[in-house]
N, C-alpha and C positions, 0 to 999 in steps of 0.2 A: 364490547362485553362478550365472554365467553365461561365457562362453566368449566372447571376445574377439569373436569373427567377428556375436555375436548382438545386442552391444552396438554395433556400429561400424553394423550394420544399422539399429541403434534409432536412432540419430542423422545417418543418411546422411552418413558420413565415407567418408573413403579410410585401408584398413587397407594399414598397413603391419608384416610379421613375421606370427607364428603365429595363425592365425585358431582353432586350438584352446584359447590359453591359456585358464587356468580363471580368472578373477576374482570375488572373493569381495566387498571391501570397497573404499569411496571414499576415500582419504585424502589427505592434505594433503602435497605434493613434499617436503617436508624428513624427513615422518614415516613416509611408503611403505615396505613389505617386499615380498617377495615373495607372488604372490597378489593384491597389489592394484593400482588404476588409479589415475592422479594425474592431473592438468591444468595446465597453463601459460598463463594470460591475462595475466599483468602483467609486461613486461619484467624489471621490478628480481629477482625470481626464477629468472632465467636461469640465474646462477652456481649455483645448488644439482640445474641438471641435470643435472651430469657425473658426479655423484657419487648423484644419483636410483636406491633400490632399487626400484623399482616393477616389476610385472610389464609396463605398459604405461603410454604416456605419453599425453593428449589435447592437441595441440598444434595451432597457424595453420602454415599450411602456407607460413611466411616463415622458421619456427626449423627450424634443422637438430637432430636426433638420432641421430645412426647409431647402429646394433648396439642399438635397441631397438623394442621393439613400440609402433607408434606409431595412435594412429586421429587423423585429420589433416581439420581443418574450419575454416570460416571461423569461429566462433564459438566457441572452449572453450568459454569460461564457462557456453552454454546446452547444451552435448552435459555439462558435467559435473553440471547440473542435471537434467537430464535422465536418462541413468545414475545419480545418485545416486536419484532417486525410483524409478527400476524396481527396484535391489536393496534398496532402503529398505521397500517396499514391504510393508503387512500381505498376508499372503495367510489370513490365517481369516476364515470365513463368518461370518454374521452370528447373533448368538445371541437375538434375538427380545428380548421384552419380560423384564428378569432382576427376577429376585425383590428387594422393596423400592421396586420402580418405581412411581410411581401414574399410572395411564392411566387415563381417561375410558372408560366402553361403548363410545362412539361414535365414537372415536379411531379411525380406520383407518390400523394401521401393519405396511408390507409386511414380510413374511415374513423378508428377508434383513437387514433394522436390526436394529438394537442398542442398546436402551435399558437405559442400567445403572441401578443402584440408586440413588434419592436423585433422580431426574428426576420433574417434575410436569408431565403432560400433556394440556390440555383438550379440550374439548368439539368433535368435529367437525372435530377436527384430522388431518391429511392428511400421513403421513410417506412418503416414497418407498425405491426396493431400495437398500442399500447403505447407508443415511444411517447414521451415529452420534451420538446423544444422550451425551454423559460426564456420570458425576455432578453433581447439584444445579444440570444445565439446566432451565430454567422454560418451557411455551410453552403461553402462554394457549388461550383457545376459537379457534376459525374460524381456524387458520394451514394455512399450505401448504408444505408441506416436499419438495423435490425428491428426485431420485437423488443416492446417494455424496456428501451432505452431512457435514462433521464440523461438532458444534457443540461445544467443549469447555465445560470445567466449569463453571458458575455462571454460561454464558452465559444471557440468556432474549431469548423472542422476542414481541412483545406480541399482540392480539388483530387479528386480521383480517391478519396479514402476510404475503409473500409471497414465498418462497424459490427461486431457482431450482434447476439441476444444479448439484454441486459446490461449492456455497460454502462457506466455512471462515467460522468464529467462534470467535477465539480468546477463552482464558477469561474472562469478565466483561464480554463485550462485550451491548450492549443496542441491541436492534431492536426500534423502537415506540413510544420513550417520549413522553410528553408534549409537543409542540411550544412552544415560550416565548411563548403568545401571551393577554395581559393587555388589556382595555380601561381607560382611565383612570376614575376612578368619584370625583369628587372627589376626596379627597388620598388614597384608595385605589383596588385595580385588580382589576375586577371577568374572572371567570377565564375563559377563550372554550376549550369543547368542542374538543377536535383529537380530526375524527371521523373523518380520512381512514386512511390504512395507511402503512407502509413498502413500497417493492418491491426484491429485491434480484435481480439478475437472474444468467446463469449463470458460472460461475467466479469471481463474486467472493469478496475475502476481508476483512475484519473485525477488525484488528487489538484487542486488549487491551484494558478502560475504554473504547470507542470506544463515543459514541452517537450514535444515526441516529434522529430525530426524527420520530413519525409527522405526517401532513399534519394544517393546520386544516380541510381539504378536499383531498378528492380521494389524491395519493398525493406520499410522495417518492420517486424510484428513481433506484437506484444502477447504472451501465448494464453490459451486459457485461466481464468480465474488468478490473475495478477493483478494484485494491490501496488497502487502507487500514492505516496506521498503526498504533501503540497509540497511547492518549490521542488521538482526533481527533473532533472534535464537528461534524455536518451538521445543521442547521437545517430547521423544516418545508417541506415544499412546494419542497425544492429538487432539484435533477435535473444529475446526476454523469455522463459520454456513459463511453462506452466503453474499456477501457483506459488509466483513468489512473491517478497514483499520488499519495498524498499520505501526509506523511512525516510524525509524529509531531507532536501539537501543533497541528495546524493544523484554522482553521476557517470553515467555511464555515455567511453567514446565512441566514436563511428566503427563499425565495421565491428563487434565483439560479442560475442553468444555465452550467452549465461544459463544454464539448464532449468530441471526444473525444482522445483521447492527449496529458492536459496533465500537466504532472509539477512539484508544489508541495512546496517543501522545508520543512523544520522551522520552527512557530510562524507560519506563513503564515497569512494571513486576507483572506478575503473579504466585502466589506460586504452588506450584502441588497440584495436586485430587480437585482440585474445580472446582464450575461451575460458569460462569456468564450468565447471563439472555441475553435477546434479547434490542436492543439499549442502550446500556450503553455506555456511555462516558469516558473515563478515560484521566485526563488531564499529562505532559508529569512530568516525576519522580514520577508517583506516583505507589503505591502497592498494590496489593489486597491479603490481608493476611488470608481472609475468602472469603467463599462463597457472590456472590455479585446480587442481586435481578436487576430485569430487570428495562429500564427506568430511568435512574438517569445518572445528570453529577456528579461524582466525582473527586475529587484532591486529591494529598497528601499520606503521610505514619504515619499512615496507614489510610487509605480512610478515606473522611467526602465528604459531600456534597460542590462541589463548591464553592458557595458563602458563607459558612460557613469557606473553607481554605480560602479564601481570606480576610475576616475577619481577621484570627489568623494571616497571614503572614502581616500583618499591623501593625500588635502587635511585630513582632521581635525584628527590629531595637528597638524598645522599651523598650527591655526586662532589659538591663545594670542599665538604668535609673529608671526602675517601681521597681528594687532590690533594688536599694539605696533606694529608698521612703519606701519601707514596712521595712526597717533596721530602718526606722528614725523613723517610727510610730512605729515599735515593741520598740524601746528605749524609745520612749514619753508612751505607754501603760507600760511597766513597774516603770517609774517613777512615773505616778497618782498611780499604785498600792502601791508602796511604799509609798504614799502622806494618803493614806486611810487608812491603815496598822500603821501610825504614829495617826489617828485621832482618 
């Protein structure tokens, strides 16, 4: 529970109405009572605010609301994110190593974590305050685990890796594994050591079955404040810049550096040893078969510019039809030839 005035504070809004209200829960404009906070970021929504019970509304300060408590930002959607994690928020300490756990001696894991039952934690392994371990997480010898980490259930983290503050790992996600790297050996392929680590750096997050490949050398790292997916596969030795996003499904080869704030939609793939620039867009199935300049939305296989594949994909359904017509016209231009040839 928190009182209007404390919440408007948390997200530098403009309060409008009672800076006492007491709000308890986030909920959704259509499903609001009294006591709670809603938001409005998408126009088509509009009509269900007349009729809106909420105790307070989070709205652009473009929509009118009279006669209600309003806290008024350019952004809803990030102040209701935002409020929603502060009242979301666990507030219990941390309950140390629980019974069931199995920790290494030489595990140093601070006072304030929380390892539950059913975790396996090795050797010389380094947990920091606040981090949580869930059930039937794995994390080999020599890892490094920062502050206020969650790693949920049956994530594991491999040997030598490298955690920053705050990353999440959603359940079954895997950091470290084997990089895909085979030498040919006659008609078989002889297996090549991946000695390097993973690095994950701070605020990133790990979505589901997502795996991050440790290096054949040296490291892969994932850069600051990068969102990943469920199901997304990084390749070894590759290097992810700072706040990007990539959407389920999508993958990136060994050895390819991507800058920073690029945002790759579903089933997206990138081929090895390339690089892409900084904000690049890439919309969902498409490929980047070369090197890719910074700045640009893209679509498609192989890349074009957005509204250029949107264009062509107009043209598909078309295609059956516009083959018949150029058969009729190639038969009509060899008849006038014939017709000229006769003259």
């Amino acid at each position: 529970m928190a009182k209007l005035q404390q919440l408007n504070d948390l997200v530098a809004g403009e309060l409008r109405g009672n800076p006492d209200e007491e709000i308890h829960r986030v909920v959704s404009i259509d499903q609001a009572q009294t006591g709670d906070i809603t938001f409005l970021s998408n126009p088509k929504y509009l009509p269900l605010l007349k009729n809106c019970q909420a105790s307070a509304v989070i709205l652009s300060p473009e929509v009118a609301a009279p006669e209600k408590n309003l806290i008024i930002t350019a952004n809803p959607y990030l102040a209701f994110a935002k409020i929603l994690t502060f009242l979301q928020s666990s507030k219990t300490t941390g309950q140390g190593i629980m019974p069931g756990a199995c920790v290494a001696e030489s595990a140093a894991v601070d006072e304030s974590a929380t390892v539950y039952p059913g975790c396996v934690v090795g050797e010389n392994v380094k947990i920091g305050a606040g981090t949580t371990l869930y059930p039937g997480v794995v994390i080999y010898d020599d890892v490094s685990i920062g502050r206020d980490c969650l790693l949920h259930a049956q994530a594991i983290v491999r040997e030598g890796c490298r955690l920053g503050n705050r990353v999440i790992l959603q359940p079954s996600a895997v950091i470290g594994s084997d990089g895909f790297g085979f030498a040919p050996d006659g008609s078989g392929y002889y297996k090549i050591p991946q000695v390097g680590i993973v690095v994950l750096e701070d605020d990133v997050e790990i979505g589901s079955c997502s795996c991050i490949d440790r290096a054949a050398l040296g490291e892969t790292r994932i850069r600051r404040g990068t969102k990943l997916d469920n199901l997304v596969q990084i390749g070894h030795n590759v290097e992810v810049g700072e706040d990007c996003i990539i959407v389920a499904q999508g993958g990136i080869a060994g050895s390819s550096k991507v800058g920073k704030h690029c945002t790759f939609g579903g089933q997206m793939a990138i081929a090895g040893h390339l690089t892409v620039g900084d904000n690049v867009m890439i919309g969902a199935r498409g490929g980047a078969t070369g090197n890719v300049e910074s700045n640009q939305i893209l679509s498609g296989l192989p890349l074009m510019p957005h509204k250029q594949w949107l264009r062509a994909t107009m043209s598909f359904t078309k295609l059956p039809e516009m083959r018949k017509e150029m058969k009729q016209l190639q038969k009509r231009l060899e008849d006038l030839e014939a017709l000229l040839q006769e003259d």
